[in-house]
VOGU-3710 file (C-alpha; in Angstrom, 3 decimals, decimal comma):
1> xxxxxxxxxx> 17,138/2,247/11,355  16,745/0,914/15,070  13,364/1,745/16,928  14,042/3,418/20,186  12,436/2,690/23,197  10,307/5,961/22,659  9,156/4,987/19,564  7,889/1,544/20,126  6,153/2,979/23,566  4,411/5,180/21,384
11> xxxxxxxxxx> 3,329/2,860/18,941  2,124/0,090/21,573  0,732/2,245/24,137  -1,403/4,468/20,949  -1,674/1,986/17,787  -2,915/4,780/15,749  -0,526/6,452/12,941  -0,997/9,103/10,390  -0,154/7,924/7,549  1,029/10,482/4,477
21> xxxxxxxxxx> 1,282/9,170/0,497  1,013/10,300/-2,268  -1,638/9,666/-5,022  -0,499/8,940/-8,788  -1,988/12,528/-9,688  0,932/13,753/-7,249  -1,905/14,661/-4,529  -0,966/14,396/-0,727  -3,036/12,080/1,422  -3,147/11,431/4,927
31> xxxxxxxxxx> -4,538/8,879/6,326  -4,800/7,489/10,176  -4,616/3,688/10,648  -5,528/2,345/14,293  -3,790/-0,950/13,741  -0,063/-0,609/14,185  2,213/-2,756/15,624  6,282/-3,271/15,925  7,294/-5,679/13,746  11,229/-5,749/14,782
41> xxxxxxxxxx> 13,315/-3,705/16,023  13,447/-1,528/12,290  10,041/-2,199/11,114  6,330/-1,465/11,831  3,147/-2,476/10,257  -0,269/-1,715/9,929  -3,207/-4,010/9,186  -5,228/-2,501/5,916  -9,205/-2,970/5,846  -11,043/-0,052/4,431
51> xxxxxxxxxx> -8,353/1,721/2,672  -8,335/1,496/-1,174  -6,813/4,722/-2,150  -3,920/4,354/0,437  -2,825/0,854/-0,689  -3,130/2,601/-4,204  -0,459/5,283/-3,329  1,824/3,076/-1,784  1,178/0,652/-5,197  2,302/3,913/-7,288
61> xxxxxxxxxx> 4,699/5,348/-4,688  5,928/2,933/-1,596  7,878/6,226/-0,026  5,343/6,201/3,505  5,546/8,968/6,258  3,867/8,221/9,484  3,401/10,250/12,654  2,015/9,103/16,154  1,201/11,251/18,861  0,874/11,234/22,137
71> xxxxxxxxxx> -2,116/13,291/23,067  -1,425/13,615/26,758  2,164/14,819/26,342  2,084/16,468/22,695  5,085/14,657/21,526  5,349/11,800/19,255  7,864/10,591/16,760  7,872/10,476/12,834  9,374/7,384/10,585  9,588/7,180/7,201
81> xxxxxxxxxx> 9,744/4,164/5,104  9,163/2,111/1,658  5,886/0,662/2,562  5,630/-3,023/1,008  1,896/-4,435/0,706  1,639/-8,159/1,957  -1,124/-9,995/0,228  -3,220/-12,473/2,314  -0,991/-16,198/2,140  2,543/-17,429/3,647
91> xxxxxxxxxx> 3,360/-13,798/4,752  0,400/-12,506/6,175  -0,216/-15,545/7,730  3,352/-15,198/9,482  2,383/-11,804/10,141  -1,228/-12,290/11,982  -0,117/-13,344/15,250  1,196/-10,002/15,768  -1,901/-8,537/15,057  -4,457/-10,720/16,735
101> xxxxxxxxxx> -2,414/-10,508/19,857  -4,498/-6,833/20,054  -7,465/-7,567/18,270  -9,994/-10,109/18,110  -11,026/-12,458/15,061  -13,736/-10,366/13,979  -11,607/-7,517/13,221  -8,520/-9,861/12,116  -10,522/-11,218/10,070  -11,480/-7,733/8,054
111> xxxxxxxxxx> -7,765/-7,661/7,064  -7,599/-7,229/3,569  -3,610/-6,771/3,615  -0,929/-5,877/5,703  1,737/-2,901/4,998  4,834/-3,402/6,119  7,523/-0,188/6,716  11,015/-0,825/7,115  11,941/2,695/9,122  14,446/4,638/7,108
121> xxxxxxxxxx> 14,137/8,060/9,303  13,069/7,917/12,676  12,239/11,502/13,886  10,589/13,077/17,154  7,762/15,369/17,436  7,655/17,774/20,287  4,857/20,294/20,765  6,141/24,125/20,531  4,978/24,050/24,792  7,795/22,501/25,659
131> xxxxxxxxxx> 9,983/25,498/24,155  7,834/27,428/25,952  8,652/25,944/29,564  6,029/23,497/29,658  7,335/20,086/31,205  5,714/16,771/30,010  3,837/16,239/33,566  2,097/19,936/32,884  0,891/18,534/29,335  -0,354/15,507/30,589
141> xxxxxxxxxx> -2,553/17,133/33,656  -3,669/19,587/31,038  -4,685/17,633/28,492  -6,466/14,761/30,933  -8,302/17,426/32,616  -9,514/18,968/28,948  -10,006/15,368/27,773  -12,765/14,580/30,894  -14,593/17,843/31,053  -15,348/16,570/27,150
151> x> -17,431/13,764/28,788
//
């Protein structure tokens, strides 16, 4: 399935996804990963360091759900995919420029693999507000004036 323009924005402008799998004991586990990137125009990726028991899931079941949101405007989209699990050599090394074109060598240099997700199902999130007469600009001034008196 084709990436919209919404989806990639999300994806380059936040980098972090949610990712869902399931274990082999049939458990649900979500995950985030803060190392996404667009692959194509019907793929993402995300760059695996510390993450044994999700690259254990996909091993046992490759069916991958990730959501990103936008914090700001509370909407986001989902994809779903068959997550495939490139091992460090002619692939990852293809792969890598995409990644250290964000990050440094330091971190680049943590990757243990990269999982790659063709997107079957591309699906947006909207926050209940909106149904509720809230407009995207409302969301955004709400949630960056929460956001600061954090700090």
């Amino acid at each position: 399935m084709k990436l919209n323009e919404q989806a990639k924005a999300i994806i380059e402008t936040w980098r972090t996804g949610f990712v869902a799998t399931v274990s082999a004991e049939g458990a649900p586990n979500v995950s985030p990963k803060g190392t996404f990137v667009v692959v194509d125009e019907e793929t993402i990726a995300f760059a695996e360091m510390r993450s044994p028991q999700t690259v254990a899931n996909i091993a046992h079941q490759p069916e991958v759900e990730v959501s990103f949101v936008d914090v700001l405007s509370r909407a986001g989209v989902r994809f779903r995919g068959r997550a495939r699990i490139i091992e460090p050599g002619e692939e990852f090394d293809v792969l890598m420029p995409l990644f250290r074109a964000h990050w440094d060598d330091d971190l680049c240099a943590m990757f243990n693999a990269i999982v790659v997700i063709p997107v079957d199902v591309l699906k947006p999130l909207r926050s209940p507000a909106y149904e509720a007469g809230a407009s995207e600009g409302d969301l955004r001034a709400l949630w960056k004036t929460k956001i600061a008196d954090m700090a």
